[in-house]
matplotlib code that plots the C-alpha trace (Angstrom):
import matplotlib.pyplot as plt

x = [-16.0, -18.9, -20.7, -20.2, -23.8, -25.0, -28.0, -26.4, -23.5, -21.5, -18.6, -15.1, -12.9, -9.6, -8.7, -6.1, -7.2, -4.7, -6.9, -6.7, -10.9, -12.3, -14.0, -15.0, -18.4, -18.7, -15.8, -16.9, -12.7, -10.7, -8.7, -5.2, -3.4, -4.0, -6.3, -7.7, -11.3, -13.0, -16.5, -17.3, -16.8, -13.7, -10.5, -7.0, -3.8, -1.3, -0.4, 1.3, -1.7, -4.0, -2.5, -2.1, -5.7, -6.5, -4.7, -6.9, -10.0, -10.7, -11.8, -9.6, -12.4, -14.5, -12.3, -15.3, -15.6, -15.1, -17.1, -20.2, -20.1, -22.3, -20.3, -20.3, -22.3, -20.7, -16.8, -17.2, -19.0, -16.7, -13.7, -14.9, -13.7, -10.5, -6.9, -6.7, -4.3, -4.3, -3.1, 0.5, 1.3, 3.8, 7.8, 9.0, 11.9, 14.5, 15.3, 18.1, 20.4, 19.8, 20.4, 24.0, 25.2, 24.0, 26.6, 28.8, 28.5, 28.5, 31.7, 33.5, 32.4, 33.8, 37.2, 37.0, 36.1, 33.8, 33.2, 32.9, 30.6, 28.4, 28.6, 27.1, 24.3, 23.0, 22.5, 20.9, 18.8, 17.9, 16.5, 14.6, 14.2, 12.2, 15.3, 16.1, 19.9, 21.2, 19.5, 21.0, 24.6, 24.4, 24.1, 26.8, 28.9, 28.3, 29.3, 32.2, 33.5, 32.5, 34.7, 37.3, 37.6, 37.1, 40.7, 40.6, 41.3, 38.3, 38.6, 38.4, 35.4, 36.0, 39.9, 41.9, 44.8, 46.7, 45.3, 46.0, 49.7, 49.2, 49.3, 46.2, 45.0, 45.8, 42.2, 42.4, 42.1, 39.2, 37.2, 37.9, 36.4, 33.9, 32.7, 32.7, 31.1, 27.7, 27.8, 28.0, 25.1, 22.8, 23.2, 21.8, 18.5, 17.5, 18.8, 16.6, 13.4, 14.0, 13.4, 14.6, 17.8, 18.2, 17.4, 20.0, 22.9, 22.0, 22.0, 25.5, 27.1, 25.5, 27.3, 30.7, 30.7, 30.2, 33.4, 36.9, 38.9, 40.7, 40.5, 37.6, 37.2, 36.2, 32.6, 32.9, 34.8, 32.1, 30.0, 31.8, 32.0, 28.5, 27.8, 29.6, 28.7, 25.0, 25.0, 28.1, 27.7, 24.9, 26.5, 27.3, 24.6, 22.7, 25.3, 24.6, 21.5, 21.7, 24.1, 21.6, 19.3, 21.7, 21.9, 18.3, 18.2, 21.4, 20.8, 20.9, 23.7, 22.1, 18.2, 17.8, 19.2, 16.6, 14.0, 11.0, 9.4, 6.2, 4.9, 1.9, 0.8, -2.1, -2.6, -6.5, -6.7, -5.6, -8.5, -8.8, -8.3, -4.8, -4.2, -3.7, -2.1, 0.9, 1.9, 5.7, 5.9, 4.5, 7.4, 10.5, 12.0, 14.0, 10.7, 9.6, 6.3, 7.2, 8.7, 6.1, 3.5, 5.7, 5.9, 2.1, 2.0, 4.6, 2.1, -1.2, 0.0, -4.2, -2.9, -6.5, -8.1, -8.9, -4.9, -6.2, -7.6, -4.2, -1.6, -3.5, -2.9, 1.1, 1.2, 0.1, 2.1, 5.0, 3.6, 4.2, 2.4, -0.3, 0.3, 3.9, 4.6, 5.3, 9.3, 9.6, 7.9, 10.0, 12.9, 11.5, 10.1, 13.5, 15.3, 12.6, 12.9, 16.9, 16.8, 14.5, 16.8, 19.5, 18.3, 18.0, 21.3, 24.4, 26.3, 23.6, 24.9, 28.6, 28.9, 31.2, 30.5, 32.2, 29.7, 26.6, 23.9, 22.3, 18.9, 16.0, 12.1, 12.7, 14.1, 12.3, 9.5, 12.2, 13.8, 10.3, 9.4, 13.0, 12.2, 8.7, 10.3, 12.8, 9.6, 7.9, 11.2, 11.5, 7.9, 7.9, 8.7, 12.9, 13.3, 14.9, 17.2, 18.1, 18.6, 21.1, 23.4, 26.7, 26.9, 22.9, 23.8, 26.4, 24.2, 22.9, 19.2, 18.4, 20.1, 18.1, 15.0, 15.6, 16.5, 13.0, 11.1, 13.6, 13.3, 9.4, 9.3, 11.7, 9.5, 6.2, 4.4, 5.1, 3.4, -0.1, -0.4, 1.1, 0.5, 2.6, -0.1, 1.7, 4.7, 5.2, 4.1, 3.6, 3.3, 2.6, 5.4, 3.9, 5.8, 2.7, 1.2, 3.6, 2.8, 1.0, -0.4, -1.3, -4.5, -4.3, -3.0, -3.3, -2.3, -4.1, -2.2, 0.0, 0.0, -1.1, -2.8, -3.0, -3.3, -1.2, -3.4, -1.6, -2.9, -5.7, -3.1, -3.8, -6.2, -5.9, -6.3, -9.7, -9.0, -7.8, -7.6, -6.5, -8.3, -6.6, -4.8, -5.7, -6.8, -9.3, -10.7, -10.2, -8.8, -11.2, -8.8, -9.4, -13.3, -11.7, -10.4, -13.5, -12.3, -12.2, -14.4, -13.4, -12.8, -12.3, -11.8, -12.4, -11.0, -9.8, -11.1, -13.3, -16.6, -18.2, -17.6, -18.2, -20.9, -18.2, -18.1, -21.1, -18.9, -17.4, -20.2, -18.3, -17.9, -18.9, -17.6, -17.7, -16.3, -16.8, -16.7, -15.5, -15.4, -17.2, -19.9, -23.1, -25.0, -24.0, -24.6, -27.3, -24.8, -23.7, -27.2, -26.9, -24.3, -26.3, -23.4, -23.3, -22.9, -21.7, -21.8, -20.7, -21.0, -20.7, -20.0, -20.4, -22.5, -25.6, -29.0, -30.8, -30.6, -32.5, -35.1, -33.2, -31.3, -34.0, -32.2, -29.6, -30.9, -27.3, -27.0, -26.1, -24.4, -25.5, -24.0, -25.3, -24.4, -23.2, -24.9, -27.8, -30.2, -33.7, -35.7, -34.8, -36.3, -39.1, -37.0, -34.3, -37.2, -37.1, -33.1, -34.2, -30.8, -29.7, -28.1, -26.7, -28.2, -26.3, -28.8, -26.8, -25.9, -28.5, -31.6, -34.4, -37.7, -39.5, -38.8, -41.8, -43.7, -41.7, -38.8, -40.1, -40.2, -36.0, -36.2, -32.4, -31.4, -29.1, -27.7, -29.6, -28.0, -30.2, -28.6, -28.0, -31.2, -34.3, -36.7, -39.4, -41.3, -40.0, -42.8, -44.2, -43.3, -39.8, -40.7, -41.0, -37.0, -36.2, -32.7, -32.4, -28.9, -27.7, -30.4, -29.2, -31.5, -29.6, -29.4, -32.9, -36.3, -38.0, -40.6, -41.3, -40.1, -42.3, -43.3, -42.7, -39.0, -38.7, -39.8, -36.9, -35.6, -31.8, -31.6, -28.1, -27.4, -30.1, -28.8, -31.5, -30.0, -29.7, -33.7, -36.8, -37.6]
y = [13.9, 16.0, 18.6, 22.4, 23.0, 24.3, 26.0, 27.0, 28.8, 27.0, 28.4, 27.6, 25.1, 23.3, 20.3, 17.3, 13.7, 11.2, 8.2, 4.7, 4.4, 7.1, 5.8, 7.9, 7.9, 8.2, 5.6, 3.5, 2.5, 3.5, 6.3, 4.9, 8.1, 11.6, 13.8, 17.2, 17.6, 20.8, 21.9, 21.5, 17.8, 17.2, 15.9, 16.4, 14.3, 16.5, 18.5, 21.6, 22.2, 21.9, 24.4, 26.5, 26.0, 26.6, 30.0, 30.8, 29.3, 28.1, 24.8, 23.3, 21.2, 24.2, 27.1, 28.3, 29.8, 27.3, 29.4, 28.6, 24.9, 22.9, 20.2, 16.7, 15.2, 11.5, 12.3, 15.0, 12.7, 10.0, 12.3, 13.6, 9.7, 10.2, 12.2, 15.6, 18.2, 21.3, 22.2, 23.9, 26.7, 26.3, 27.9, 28.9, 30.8, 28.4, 27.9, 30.0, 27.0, 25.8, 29.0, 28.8, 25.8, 27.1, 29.8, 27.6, 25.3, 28.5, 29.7, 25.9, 25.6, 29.0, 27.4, 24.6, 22.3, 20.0, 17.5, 19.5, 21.7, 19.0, 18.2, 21.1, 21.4, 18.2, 19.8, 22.5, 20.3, 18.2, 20.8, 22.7, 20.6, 23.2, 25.3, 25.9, 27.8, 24.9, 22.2, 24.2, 25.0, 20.9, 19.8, 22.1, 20.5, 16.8, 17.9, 19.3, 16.8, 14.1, 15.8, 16.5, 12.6, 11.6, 11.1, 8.4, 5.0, 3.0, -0.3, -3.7, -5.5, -8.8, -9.7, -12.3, -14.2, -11.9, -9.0, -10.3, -10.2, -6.5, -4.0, -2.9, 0.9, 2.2, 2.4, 6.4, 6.1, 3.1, 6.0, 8.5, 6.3, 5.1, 8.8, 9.1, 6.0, 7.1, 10.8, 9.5, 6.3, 9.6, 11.6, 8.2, 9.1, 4.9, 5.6, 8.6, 7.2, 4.1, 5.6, 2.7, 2.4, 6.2, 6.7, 3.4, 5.4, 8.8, 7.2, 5.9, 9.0, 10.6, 8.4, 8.3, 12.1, 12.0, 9.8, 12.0, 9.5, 9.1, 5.7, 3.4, 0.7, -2.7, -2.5, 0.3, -1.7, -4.1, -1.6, -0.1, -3.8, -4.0, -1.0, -1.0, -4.8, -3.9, -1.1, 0.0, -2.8, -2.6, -4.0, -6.9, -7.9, -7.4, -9.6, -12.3, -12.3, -12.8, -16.0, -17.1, -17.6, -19.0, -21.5, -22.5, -22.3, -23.8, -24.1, -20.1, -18.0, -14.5, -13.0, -12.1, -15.9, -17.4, -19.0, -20.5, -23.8, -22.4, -18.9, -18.3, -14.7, -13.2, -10.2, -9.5, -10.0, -14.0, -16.5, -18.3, -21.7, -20.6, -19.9, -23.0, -24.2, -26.1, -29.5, -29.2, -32.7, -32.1, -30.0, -29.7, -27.8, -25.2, -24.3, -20.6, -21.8, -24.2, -21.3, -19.5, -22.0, -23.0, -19.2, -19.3, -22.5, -20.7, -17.7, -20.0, -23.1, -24.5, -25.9, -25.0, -22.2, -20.0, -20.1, -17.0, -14.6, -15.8, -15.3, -11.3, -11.4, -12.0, -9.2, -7.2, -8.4, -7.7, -4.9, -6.3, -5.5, -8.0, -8.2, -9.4, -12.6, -14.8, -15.2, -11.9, -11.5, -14.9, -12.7, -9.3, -11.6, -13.1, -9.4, -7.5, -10.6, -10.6, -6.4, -6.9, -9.4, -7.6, -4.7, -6.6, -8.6, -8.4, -11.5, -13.7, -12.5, -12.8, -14.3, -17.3, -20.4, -22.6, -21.6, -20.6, -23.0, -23.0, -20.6, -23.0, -22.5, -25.4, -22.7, -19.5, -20.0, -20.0, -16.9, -15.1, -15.8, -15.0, -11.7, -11.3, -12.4, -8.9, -6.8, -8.4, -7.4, -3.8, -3.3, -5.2, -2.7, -2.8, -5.4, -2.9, -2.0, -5.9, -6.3, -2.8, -4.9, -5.8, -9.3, -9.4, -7.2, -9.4, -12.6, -13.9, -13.6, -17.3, -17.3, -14.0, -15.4, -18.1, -15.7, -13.9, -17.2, -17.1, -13.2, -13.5, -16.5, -14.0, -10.8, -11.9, -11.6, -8.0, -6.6, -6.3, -4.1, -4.3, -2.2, -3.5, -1.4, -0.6, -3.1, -4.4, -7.7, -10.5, -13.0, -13.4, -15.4, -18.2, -16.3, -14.2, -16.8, -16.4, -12.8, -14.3, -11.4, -9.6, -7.7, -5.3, -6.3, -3.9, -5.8, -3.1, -2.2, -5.0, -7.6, -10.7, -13.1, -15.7, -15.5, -18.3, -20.9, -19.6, -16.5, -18.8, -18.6, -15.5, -15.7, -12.0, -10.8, -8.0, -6.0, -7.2, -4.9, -7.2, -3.9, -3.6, -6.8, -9.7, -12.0, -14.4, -16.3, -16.3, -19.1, -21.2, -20.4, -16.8, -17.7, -19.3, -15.7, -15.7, -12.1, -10.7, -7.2, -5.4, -7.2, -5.4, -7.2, -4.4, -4.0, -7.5, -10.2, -11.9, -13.9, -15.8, -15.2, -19.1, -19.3, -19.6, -15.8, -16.4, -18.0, -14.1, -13.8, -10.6, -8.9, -5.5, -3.6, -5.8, -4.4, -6.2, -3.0, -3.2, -7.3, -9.2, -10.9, -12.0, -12.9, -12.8, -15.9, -16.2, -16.3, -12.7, -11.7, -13.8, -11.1, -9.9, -7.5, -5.7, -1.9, -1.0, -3.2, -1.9, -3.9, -1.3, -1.8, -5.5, -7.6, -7.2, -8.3, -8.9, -8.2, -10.9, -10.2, -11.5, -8.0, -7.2, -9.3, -7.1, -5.3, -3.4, -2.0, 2.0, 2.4, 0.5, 1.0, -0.8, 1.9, 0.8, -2.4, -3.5, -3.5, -2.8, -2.9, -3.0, -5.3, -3.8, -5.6, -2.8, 0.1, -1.4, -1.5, 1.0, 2.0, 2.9, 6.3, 6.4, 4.4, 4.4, 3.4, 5.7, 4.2, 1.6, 1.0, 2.0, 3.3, 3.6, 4.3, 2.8, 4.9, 2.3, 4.8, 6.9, 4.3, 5.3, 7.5, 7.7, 8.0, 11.3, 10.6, 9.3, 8.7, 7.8, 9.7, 8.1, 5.7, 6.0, 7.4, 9.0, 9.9, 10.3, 9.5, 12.2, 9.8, 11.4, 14.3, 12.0, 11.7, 14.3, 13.7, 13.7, 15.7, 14.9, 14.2, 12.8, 13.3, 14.3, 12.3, 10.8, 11.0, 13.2, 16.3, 17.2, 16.9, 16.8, 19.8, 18.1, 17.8, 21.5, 20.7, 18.5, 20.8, 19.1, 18.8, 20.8, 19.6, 18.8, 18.1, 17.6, 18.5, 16.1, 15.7, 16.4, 20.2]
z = [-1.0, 0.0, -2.1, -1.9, -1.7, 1.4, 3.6, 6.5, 7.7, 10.3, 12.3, 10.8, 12.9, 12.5, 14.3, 13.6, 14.8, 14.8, 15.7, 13.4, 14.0, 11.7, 9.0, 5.4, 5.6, 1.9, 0.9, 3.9, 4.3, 7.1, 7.4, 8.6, 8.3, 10.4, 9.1, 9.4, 9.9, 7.7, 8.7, 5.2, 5.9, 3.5, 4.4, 3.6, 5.2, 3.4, 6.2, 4.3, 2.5, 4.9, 7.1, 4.3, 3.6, 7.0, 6.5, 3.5, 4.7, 1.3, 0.3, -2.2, -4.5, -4.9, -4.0, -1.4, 2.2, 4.4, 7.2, 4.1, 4.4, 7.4, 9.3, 8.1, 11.4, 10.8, 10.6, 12.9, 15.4, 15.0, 15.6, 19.3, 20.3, 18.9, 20.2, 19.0, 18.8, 17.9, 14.4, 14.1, 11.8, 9.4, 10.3, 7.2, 9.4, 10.5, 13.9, 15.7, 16.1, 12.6, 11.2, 13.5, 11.5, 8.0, 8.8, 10.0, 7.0, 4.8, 6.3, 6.2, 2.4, 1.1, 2.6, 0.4, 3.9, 2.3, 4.3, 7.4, 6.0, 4.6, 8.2, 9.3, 6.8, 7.4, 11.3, 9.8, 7.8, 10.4, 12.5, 9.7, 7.0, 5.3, 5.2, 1.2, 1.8, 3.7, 0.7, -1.6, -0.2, 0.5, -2.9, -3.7, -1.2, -2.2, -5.6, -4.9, -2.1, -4.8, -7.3, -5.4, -4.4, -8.5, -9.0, -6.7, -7.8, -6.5, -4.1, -6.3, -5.3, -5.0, -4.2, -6.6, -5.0, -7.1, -5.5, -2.1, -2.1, -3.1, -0.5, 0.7, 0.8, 4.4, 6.4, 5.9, 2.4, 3.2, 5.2, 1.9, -0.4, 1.5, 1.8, -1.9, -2.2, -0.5, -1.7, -5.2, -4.8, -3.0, -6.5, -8.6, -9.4, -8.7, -5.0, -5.1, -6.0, -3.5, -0.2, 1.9, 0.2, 0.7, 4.3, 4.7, 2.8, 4.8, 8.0, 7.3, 6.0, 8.8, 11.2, 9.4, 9.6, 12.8, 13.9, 14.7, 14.0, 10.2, 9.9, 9.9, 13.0, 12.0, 11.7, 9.4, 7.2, 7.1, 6.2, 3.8, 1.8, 2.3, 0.5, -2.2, -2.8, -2.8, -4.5, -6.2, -8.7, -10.6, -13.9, -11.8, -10.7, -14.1, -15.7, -13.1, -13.6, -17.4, -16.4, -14.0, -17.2, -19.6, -17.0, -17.6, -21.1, -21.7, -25.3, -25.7, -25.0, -24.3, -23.8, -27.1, -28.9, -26.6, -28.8, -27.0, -28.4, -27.9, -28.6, -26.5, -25.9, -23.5, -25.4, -25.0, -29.0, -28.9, -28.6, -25.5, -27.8, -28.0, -24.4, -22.6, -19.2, -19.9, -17.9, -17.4, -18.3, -21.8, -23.0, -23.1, -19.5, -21.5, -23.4, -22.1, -22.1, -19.5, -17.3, -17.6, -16.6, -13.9, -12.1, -12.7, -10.8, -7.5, -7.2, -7.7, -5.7, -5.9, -9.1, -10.5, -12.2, -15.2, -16.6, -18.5, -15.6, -13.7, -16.4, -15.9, -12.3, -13.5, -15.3, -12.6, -10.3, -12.3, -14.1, -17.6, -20.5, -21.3, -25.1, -25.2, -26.1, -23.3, -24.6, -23.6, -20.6, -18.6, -18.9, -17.9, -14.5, -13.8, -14.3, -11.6, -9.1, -9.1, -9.1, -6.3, -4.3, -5.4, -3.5, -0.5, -0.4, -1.4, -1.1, -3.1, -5.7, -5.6, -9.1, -7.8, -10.2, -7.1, -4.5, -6.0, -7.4, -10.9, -10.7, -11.7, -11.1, -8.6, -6.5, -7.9, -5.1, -2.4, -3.5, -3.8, -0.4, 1.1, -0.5, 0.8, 4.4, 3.4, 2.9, 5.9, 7.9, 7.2, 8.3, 11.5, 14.7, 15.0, 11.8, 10.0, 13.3, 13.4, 9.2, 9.4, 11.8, 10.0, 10.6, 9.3, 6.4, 5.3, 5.2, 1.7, 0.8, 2.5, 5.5, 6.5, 5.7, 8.4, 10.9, 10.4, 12.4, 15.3, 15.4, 15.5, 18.1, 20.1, 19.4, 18.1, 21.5, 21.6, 18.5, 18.5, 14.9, 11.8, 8.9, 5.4, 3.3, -0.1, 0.7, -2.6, -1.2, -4.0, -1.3, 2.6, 4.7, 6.7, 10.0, 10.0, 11.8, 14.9, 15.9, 18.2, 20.1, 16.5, 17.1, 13.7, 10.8, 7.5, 4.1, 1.9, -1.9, -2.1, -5.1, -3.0, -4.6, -2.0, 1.6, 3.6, 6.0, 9.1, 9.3, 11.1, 13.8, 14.6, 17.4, 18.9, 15.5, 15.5, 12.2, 9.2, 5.8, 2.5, 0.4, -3.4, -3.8, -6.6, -4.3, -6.3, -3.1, 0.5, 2.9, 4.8, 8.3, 7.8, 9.2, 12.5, 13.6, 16.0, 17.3, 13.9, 14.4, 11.1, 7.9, 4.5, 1.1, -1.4, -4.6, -5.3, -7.7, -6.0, -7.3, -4.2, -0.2, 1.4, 3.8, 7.0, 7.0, 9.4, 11.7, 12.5, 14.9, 16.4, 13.4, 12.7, 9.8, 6.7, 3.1, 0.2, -2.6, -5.9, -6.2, -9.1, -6.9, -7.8, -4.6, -1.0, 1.0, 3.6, 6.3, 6.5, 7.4, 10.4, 11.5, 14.6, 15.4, 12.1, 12.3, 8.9, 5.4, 2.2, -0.9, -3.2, -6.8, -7.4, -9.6, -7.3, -8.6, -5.6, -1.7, 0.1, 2.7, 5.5, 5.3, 7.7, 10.8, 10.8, 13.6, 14.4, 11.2, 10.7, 7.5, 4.2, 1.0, -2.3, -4.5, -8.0, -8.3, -11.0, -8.7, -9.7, -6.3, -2.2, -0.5, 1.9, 5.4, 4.6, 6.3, 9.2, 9.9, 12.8, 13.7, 9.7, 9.8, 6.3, 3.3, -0.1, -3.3, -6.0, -9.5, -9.4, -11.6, -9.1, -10.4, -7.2, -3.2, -1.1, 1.2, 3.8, 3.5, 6.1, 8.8, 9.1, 11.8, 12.2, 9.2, 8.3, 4.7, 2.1, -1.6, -4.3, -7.3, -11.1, -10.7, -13.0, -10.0, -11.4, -8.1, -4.4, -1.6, 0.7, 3.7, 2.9, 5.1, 8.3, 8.5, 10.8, 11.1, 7.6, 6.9, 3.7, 0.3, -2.9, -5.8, -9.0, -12.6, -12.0, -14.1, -11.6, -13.2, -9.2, -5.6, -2.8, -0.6, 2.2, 1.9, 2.8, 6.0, 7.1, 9.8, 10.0, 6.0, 4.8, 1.8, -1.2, -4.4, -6.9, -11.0, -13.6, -13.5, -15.7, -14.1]

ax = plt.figure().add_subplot(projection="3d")
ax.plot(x, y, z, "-o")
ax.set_aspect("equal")
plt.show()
């Protein structure tokens, strides 16, 4: 974010841009999401509070007059490119029409009309959904209707021959329960915090309301299976699960009697010695060792590699804690996979010993890339739409991962952008590959830690964001997407980036922040059309001198490396309008520094600069100036003479 300090008024102004091209000129990552642009140069994308801010006219980080702060010149120039609109104040008052079926709803309640009411609220709701009466009037509606209904006896699930011959509830009483069914799954607190799951169980009380008729037509039915199968049976499902791995270990007869043959921990206190990849062939299969080595091998298929830095990746991926012992961490892996299937389909799981197969890691992988295929799905525009179909929904977890290649090779051609950001991804299907006409594709905050070979497919492909993942290297194909113009790989694990990047020849953003690198290969300075490079916080020593050829380049950022010196090519990148150096170990700026005629924000803060050259003076356009937490007993005189300079920060020094 930018600093309060300022020298110049500027005139307040509010605008929302909803473009997909603006870039943080301080983060150097995209912003995906609207935002609103302050003349202070921050940015918010909650829209409550910026409007409330806007209201105020307070900043939020420092609580000061907006109308005090100057205009960030990068965002705001970026943004005169994009779409605005202008920004909307917030109606606390509900509309006229909402306000109608609150009263009505009110009205229908105080009969003891439940349902209807709840009927009426949700209208209300859906119109204003701001408007607190009608939240509060439907919650005390759901729990009434759903105590009202408690005395019902509830459907059995699955139907013994004995059953059969019984008479079956009359499809009145089937619409009834079904009713209670969802009004009591929307009160779980699990449903609650699983938003898909939620919006699926709103959308069909919404739509059962809405029917006149008593009785439930045949689809409904479906439905009304479906639901309850999925998620009126949690205890179920749990206990199948626990079968599933008394199947493997057939020599134990619950989780806790399961004694591994090995006891092998990756706590950070247990010697590397005693941490060892394990051939499945060396002991026996029911050894949790073996398992565990074995799911190691599904998410690392290279079959190669430090066992230790991967068995960390696991943990991540499943979010376990690193210090328990490996015979309690198999288990917790199987439990979140089957919850996670579980959550996807129902009839996988129908705990028939007739029909369904043993669990084994020989079909662990298929099962995680069914579910993947799931996630995949419910991003893809009208895969969710398809999957809420009831004969889709009644499908088990396999057969709807087939359908997902004959639903791409059908609509594939018509997406061109994809964004599965914060999917929950573990790994990427190989259908990416057919979206043939794919020309954005966002993979940011998943847990990937390989990328399939046919995302080479992907010919029309220009951006591509794999940001926060724990990706460890990078497929060769990814260097034949010869279209590729924005690539960003920041915050995974990676140590090295192969010299085939240079075969991106029209790339022009490039993010390699927050890796573990220790050089960068000749290559990427061969990038003629590079406009903006960050390679922020790695293991930098050096920068060669070939840096120079980048004759494109306007926005550098090697903040947060060890580097002790620039090379002197870097005062010549003409075009360079911003130029991060903060958080290195610098001790000197050459005199070179004032050859950057363009340049409008320098950053050279947390170094150990002891002087900064008069030549500083000759960078007219200079905006921004970053001086603070260095060695410095002086400034120049010149540096009052910038005429465009609006923010100066200089503490943390010797004066």
């Amino acid at each position: 974010m930018m600093p309060s300090d300022s020298i110049s008024n500027a005139q307040a102004t509010f605008r929302t841009t909803v473009s997909e091209n603006i870039e943080d000129p301080v983060s150097g990552e995209l912003m995906t999401r609207a935002v609103t642009l302050f003349p202070c140069g921050h940015t918010f994308n909650e829209d409550t509070v910026i409007q409330c801010l806007a209201r105020n006219k307070l900043c939020p980080l420092d609580r000061t007059l907006i109308e005090r702060h100057a205009p960030n010149y990068t965002v705001r120039h970026l943004a005169e490119t994009a779409e605005s609109h202008p920004l909307e104040e917030i109606k606390h008052e509900p509309s006229e029409e909402a306000a109608g079926h609150f009263l009505r709803g009110k009205e229908l309640a105080e009969k003891g009309e439940h349902a209807t009411a709840i009927e009426a609220l949700l209208q209300a709701l859906q119109l204003t959904p701001t408007y607190e009466k009608a939240q509060a009037y439907l919650e005390f509606c759901l729990k009434r209707s759903s105590e009202a209904s408690s005395s019902l006896q509830p459907l059995p699930l699955v139907f013994s021959d004995k059953d059969k011959e019984k008479k079956l509830p009359s499809l009145g009483s089937y619409k009834e329960r079904y009713t209670e069914l969802l009004f009591n799954l929307l009160e779980e607190p699990s449903i609650q915090e699983h938003s898909t799951l939620k919006k699926i169980l709103e959308n069909q009380l919404e739509e059962l309301m809405s029917q006149d008729s008593e009785e439930l037509n045949q689809e409904g039915k479906i439905s009304y299976k479906w639901t309850e199968k999925l998620l009126g049976e949690n205890k179920k499902i749990r206990q199948f699960a626990l079968e599933k791995l008394r199947q493997i270990h057939q020599s134990s007869s619950s989780l806790a009697s399961t004694a591994p043959q090995s006891s092998i921990s990756t706590s950070s206190s247990t010697s590397s010695k005693e941490i060892q990849p394990l051939s499945p062939l060396s002991v026996t299969p029911l050894s949790m060792a073996s398992l565990y080595n074995a799911i190691i091998q599904v998410h690392f298929s290279e079959g190669n590699g430090d066992f230790i830095k991967q068995a960390r990746i696991l943990d991540k991926i499943y979010e376990i804690d690193s210090t328990l012992p490996i015979e309690e961490k198999v288990p917790y892996i199987f439990q979140k996979l089957f919850t996670l299937a579980a959550s996807l389909s129902p009839t996988e799981f129908e705990g028939n010993a007739k029909e369904s197969k043993a669990f084994t890691l020989s079909n662990y992988s298929s099962y995680l890339l069914n579910i993947n295929r799931l996630l995949l799905w419910q991003k893809l525009p009208g895969g969710t739409e398809f999957l809420n179909q009831p004969q889709i929904q009644a499908l088990p977890l396999k057969k709807k991962g087939e359908l997902l290649t004959q639903w791409i090779e059908e609509h594939g051609k018509d997406i061109i952008s994809l964004n599965l950001d914060k999917s929950g991804l573990t790994s990427l299907p190989p259908e990416i590959g057919q979206l043939s006409q794919l020309q954005r594709l966002d993979l940011a905050s998943n847990r990937l830690t390989a990328i399939p070979a046919e995302i080479g497919q992907l010919s029309q492909l220009q951006r591509l964001n794999l940001a926060g993942n724990l990706l460890t290297s990078i497929p060769a194909e990814i260097w034949q997407l010869t279209k590729l113009q924005w690539l960003c790989l920041g915050y995974n694990l990676l140590t090295a980036i192969p010299a085939e990047i240079g075969q991106l020849s029209q790339l022009q953003a490039l993010y390699l922040y927050c890796n573990q690198l220790t050089s960068i290969p000749a290559e990427i300075w061969q990038l003629s059309q590079l406009q903006s490079l960050n390679l922020a916080r790695n293991r930098l020593t050096a920068i060669s001198a070939e840096i120079g050829q980048l004759s494109q380049l306007q926005s550098l950022d090697l903040g947060g490396n060890p580097l002790t010196a620039i090379p002197a090519e870097i005062w010549q990148l003409s075009q360079l309008h911003t130029l991060w150096l903060s958080n290195n170990q610098l001790t000197t700026i050459p005199a070179e520094i004032g050859q950057l005629s363009q340049l409008r924000m320098l950053y050279l803060s947390d170094n150990q600069l002891t002087t900064i050259p008069a030549e500083i003076g000759q960078l007219s356009q200079l905006h921004i100036l970053w001086l603070s937490n260095n060695q410095l007993t002086t400034i120049p005189a010149e540096i009052r003479q910038l005429p465009q300079l609006r923010q100066l920060k200089i503490e943390g020094n010797l004066f």
